[in-house]
C-alpha positions in Angstrom: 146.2 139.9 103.5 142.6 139.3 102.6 141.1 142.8 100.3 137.6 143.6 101.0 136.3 144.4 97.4 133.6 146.8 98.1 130.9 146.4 94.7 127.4 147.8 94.7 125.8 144.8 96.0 127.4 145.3 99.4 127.1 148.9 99.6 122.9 148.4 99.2 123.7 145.8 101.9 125.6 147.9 104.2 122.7 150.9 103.3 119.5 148.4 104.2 121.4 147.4 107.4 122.5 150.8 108.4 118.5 151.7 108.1 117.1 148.1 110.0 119.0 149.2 112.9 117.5 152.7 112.5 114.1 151.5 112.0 114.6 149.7 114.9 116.1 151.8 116.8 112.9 154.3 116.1 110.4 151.6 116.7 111.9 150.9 120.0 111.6 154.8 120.5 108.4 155.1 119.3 107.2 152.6 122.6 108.0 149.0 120.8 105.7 150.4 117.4 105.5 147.4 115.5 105.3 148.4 111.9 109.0 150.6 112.9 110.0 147.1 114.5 109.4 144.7 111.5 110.7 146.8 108.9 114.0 147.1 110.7 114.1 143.8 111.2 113.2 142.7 107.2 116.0 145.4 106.5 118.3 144.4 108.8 118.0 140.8 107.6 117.8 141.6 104.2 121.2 143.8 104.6 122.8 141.6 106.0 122.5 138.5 103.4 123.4 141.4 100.5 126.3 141.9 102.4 128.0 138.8 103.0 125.9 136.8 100.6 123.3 134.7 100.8 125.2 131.4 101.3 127.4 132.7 104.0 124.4 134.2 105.9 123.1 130.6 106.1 126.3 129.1 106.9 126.2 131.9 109.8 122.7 131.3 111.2 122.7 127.6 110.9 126.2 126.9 112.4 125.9 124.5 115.2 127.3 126.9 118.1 124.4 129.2 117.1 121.7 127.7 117.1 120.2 128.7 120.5 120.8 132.5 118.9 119.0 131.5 115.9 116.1 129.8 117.0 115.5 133.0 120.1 116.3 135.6 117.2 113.7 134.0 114.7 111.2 133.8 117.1 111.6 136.8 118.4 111.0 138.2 114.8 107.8 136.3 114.6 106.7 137.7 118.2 106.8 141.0 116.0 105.3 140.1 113.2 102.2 139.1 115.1 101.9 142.1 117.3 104.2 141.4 120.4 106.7 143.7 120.0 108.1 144.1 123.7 108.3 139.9 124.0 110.0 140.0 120.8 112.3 142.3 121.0 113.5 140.7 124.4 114.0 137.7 122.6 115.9 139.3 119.5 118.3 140.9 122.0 119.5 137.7 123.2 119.5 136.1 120.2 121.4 138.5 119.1 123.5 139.4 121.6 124.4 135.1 121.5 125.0 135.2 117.6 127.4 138.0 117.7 129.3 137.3 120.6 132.0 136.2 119.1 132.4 139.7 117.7 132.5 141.6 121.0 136.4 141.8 121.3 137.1 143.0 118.2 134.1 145.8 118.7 135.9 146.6 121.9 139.3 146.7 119.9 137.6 149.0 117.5 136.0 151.3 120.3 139.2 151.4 122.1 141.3 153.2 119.0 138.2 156.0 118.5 139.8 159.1 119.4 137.7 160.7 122.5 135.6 157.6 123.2 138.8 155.2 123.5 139.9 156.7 126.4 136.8 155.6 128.0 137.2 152.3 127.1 141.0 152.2 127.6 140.4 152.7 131.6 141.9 149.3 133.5 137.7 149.0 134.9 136.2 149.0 131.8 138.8 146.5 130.5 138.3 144.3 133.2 134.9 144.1 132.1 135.1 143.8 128.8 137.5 140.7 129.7 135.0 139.2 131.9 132.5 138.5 129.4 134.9 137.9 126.4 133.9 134.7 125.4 136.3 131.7 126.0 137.4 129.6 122.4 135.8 126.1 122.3 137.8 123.6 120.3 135.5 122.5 117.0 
């Protein structure tokens, strides 16, 4: 079994991710504000690569299969950066909603085992869902 050491350098990572998605999540609030909107995203980023390190981050964003998520992400962060927040933020959703897809079933594994909310997620229509858009394993 794999141990997931947890040093400083990943804890400031976790920390500047937890507040990108916060910033964001304000910015979004605050009618697409686009100073809220491009700090989250620099945090987010920035988190991220403290997290898993630099090289894997690259290894992540430049992987062949996500390329399309990449390129709509990274645009959509410049649509923000030059003052199109709403534009942007459409196009960072799908971008990211295509990078991380691959993560979806084991986020609905992980919301199906919280104690109140599982139940929710347990139900045989909610399932059914979630299966419907699991993605399908391509063969690299």
């Amino acid at each position: 079994m794999v141990s997931f050491e947890m040093n400083d350098r990943k804890k400031i990572g976790l920390g500047l991710t937890g507040f990108g998605i916060l910033f964001s999540f304000l910015g979004i609030i605050f009618l697409f504000d686009k100073g809220l909107l491009a700090m989250g995203n620099i945090l987010f980023l920035s988190g991220v690569m403290l997290t898993i390190g630099l090289k894997s981050t690259m290894q992540f964003f430049m992987n062949r299969r996500h390329y399309k998520g990449t390129i709509s992400f990274g645009f959509g962060f410049f649509l923000v950066l030059v003052g199109w927040p709403v534009f942007g933020m459409i196009l960072e959703a799908y971008g990211f909603i295509v990078l991380f897809s691959g993560f979806w079933p084991t986020l609905a594994v992980f919301l199906q085992r919280i104690p109140i909310l599982g139940w929710v997620f347990q139900q045989p229509f909610v399932t059914s869902f979630l299966d419907r858009y699991r993605p399908r394993r391509v063969p690299v």
